[in-house]
C-alpha positions as CSV (number, residue, x, y, z in Angstrom):
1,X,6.9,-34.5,78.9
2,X,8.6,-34.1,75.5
3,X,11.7,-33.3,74.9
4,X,13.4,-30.3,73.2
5,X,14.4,-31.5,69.7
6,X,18.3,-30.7,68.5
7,X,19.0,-27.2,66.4
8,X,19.8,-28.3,62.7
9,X,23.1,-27.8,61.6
10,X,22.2,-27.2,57.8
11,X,21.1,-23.6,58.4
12,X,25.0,-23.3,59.2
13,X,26.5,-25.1,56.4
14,X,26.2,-22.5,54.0
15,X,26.9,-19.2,55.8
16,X,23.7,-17.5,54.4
17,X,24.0,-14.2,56.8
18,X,28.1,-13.8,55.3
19,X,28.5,-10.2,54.9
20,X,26.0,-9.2,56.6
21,X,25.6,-6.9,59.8
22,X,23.1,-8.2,62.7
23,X,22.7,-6.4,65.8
24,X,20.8,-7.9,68.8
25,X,20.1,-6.0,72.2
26,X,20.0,-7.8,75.5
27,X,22.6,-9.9,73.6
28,X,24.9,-11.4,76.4
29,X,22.2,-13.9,77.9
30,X,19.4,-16.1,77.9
31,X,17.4,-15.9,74.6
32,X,19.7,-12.4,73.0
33,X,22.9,-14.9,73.8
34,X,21.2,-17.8,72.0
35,X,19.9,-15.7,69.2
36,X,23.5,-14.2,68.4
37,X,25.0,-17.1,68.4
38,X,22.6,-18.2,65.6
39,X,23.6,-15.3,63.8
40,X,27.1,-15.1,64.2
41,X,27.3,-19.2,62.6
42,X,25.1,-18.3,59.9
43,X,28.0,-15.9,58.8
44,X,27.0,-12.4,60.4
45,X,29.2,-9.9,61.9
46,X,27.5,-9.3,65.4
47,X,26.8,-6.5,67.4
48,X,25.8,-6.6,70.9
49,X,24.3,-4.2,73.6
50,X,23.7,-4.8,77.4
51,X,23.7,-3.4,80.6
52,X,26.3,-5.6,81.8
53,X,29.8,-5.0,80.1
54,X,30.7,-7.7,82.2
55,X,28.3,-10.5,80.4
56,X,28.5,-8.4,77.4
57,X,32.4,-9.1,77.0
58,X,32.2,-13.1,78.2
59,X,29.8,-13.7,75.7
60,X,31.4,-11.4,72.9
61,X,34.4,-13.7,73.4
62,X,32.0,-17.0,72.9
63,X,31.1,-15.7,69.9
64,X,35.1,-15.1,68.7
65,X,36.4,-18.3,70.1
66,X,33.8,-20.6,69.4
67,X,32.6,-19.4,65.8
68,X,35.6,-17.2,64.7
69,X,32.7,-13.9,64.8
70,X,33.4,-10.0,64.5
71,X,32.2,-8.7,67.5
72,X,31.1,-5.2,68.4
73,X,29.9,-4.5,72.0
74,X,28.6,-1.7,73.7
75,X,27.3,-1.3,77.3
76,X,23.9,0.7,77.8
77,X,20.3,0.9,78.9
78,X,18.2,0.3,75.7
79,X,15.8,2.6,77.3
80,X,17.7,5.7,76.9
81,X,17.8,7.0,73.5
82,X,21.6,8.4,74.4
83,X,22.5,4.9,74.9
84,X,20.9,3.7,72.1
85,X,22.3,6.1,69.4
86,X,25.9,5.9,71.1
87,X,25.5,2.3,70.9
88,X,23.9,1.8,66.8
89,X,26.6,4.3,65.7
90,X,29.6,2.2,67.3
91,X,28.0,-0.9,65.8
92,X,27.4,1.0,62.4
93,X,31.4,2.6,62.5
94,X,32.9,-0.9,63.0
95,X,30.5,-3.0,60.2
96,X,28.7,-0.4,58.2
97,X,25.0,-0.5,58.5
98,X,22.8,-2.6,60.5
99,X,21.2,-5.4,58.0
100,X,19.4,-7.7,60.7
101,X,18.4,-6.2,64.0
102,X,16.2,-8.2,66.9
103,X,15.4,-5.9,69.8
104,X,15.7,-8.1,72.1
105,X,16.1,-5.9,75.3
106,X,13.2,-6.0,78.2
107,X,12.2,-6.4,81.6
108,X,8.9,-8.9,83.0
109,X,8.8,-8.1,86.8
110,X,5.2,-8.7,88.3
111,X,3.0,-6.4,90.6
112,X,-0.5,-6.6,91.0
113,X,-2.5,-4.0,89.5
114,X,-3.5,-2.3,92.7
115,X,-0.3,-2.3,94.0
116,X,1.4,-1.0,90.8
117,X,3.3,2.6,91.0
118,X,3.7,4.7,88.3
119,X,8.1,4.5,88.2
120,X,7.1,0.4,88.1
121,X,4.4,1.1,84.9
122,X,6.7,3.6,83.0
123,X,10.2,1.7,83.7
124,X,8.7,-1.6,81.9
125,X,6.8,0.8,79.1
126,X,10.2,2.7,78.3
127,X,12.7,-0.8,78.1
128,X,10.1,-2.7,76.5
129,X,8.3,-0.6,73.9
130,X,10.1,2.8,73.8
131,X,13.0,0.8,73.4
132,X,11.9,-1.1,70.7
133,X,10.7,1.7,68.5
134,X,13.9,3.8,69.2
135,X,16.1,0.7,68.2
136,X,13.7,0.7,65.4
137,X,14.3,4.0,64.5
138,X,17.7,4.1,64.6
139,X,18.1,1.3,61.7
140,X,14.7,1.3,59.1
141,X,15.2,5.0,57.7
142,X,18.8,3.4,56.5
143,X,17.3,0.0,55.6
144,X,14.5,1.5,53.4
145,X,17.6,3.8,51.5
146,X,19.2,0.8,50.8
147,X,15.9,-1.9,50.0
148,X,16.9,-4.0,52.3
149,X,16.6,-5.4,56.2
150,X,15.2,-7.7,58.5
151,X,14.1,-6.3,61.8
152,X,12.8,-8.7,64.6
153,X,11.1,-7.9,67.8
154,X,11.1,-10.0,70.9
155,X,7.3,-9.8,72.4
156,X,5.9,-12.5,73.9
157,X,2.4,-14.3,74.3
158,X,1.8,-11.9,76.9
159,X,1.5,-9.5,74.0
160,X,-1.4,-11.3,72.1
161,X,-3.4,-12.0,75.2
162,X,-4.0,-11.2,79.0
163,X,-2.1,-12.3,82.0
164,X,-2.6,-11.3,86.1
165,X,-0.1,-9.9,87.4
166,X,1.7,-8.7,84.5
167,X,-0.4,-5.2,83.0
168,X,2.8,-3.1,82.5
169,X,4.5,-6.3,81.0
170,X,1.3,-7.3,78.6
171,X,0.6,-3.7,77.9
172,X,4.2,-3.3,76.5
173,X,4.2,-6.4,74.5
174,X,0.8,-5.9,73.1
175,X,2.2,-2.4,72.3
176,X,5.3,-4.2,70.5
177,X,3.5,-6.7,68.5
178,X,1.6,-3.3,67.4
179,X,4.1,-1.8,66.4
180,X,5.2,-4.3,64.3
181,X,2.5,-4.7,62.4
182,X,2.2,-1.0,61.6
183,X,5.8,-0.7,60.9
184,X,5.6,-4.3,58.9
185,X,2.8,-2.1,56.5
186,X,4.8,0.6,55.7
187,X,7.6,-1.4,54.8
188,X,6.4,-3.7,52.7
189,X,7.2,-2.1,49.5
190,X,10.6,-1.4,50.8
191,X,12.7,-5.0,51.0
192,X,12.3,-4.4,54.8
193,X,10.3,-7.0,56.9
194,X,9.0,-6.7,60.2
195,X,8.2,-9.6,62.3
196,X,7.8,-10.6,66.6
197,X,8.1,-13.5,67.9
198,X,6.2,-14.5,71.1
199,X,8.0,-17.1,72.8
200,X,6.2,-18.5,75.9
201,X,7.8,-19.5,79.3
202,X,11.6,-20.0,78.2
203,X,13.8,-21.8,80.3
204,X,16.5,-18.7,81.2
205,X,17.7,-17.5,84.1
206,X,15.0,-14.5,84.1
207,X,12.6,-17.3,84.6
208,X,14.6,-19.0,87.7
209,X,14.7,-15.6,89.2
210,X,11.2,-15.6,88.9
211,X,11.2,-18.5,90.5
212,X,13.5,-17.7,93.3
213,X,11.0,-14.4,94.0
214,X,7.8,-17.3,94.6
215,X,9.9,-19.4,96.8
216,X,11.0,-16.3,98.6
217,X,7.8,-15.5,98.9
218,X,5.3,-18.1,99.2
219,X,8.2,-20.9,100.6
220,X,7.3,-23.1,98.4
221,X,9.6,-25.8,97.0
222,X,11.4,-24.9,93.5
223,X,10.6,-27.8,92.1
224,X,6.5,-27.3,92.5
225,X,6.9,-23.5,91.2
226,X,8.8,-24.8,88.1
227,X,6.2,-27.3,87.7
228,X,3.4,-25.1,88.0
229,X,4.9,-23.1,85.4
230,X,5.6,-25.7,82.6
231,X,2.2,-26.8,82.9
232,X,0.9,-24.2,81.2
233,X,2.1,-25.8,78.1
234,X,0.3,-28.5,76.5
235,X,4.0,-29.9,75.6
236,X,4.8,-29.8,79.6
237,X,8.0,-28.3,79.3
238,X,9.7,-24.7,78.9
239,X,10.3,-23.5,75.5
240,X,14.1,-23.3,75.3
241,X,16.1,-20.5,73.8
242,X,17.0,-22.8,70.9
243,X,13.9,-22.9,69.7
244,X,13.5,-19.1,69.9
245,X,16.6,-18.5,68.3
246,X,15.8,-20.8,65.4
247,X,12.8,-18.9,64.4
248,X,14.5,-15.4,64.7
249,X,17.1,-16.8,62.1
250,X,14.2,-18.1,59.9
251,X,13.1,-14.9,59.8
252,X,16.2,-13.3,59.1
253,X,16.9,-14.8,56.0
254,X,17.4,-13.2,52.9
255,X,14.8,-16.5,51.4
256,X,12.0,-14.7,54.3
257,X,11.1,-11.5,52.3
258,X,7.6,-12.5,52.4
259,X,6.9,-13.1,56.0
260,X,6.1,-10.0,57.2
261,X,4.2,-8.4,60.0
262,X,3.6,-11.9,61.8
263,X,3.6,-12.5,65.2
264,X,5.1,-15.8,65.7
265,X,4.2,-18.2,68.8
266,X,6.9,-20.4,69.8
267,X,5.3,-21.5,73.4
268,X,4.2,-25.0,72.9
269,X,0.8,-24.7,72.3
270,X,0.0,-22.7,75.0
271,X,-1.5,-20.1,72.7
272,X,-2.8,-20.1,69.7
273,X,-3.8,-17.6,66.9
């Protein structure tokens, strides 16, 4: 198995997101947490959403303490468009305008298809795609006035192909990377990009819950499920949220302005376009 390679520390050195205002949903753990702490020590002012005001303030404080940040936070369901516009408005009143957003608030629970009720299909659907194309909404009309933005959406490889198990979770991610493209199209002209990235398995606690839900299940050891799962990478191993977070920041950067409507696969091989 291979290991996980060390983050770089030159995207730090020279603060290339100072002044600028990045706002990342699902921020307070697992690949949101990982990916705002990119941001804030590339120089950005940060601004955070989650259900959890709890997570949501520990990390916010990480971000202070460790990296000297602005922080905004605001609890709320990213599949509520009340939530959403309370939250972008806060974040907006306390930085100005959004420069850099990466929605990266969802849900991946499993249900086979026959099995599947319609609450099950349309809570996934609103979180993961609705979501997205509110959060979109709220920041590209201002991004376009002002030439400028980065906007990154979290899919995953479920989103460029098929998985059992999963049809409201591929559905929704094949309805994000979409969406991207689309959206990527019509900005093009406009200093705006629009990228996904598709990470594969990622070693987070979502995917130890997972994990917890076979054993529970199946009583199975841990151990085997976990092993099961990083098979399905030709490396061996779970992506970690480094890795993630190190291409959202690529992307984010003011040098990226022509990498636009990709959909980039950070899973180890496991799928490739």
């Amino acid at each position: 198995m291979t290991e996980a390679p060390k983050p770089s520390a030159n995207m730090f050195a020279d603060k290339p997101l100072a002044g600028q205002h990045a706002l990342v949903t699902g921020g307070s753990r697992g690949i949101g947490a990982t990916v705002s702490e990119y941001l804030a020590r590339m120089g950005a002012s940060i601004s955070l959403t989650a259900r959890n005001a709890d997570t949501l303030d520990a990390h916010a404080k990480t971000l202070r303490d460790a990296h000297g940040a602005e922080v905004f936070t605001s609890a709320g369901d990213m599949s509520k468009e009340d939530n959403i516009v309370v939250a972008f408005e806060g974040a907006v009143d306390a930085f100005g305008p959004v420069d850099i957003l990466v929605a990266n608030a969802g849900i991946g629970k499993s249900a086979p298809f026959h099995r599947m009720e319609l609450d099950f299909w349309q809570a996934t659907i609103d979180l993961n795609l609705t979501g997205t194309f509110l959060c979109c909404k709220q920041v590209y009309p201002a991004m376009r006035e002002r030439g400028y933005g980065r906007i990154v959406n979290i899919a995953s490889t479920v989103g460029l192909r098929g998985y059992p198990y999963i049809a409201a979770y591929s559905a929704s991610k094949h309805g994000v990377v979409g969406l991207t493209r689309s959206l990527a199209l019509e900005a093009a002209k406009t200093g705006v990009t629009v990228n996904a990235v598709c990470p594969g398995y990622t070693d987070t606690d979502l995917v130890d819950e997972a994990i917890d839900v076979i054993v529970g299940k199946t009583g199975r050891e841990a151990g085997s499920v976990r092993g099961e799962i990083e098979s399905t990478s030709p490396m061996g191993r779970l992506i970690t949220t480094e890795e993630v977070a190190e291409t959202v920041a690529w992307l984010c950067l003011p040098s990226s302005a022509a990498i636009t409507g990709q959909s980039i696969v950070v899973a180890g091989g496991s799928v490739t376009n």
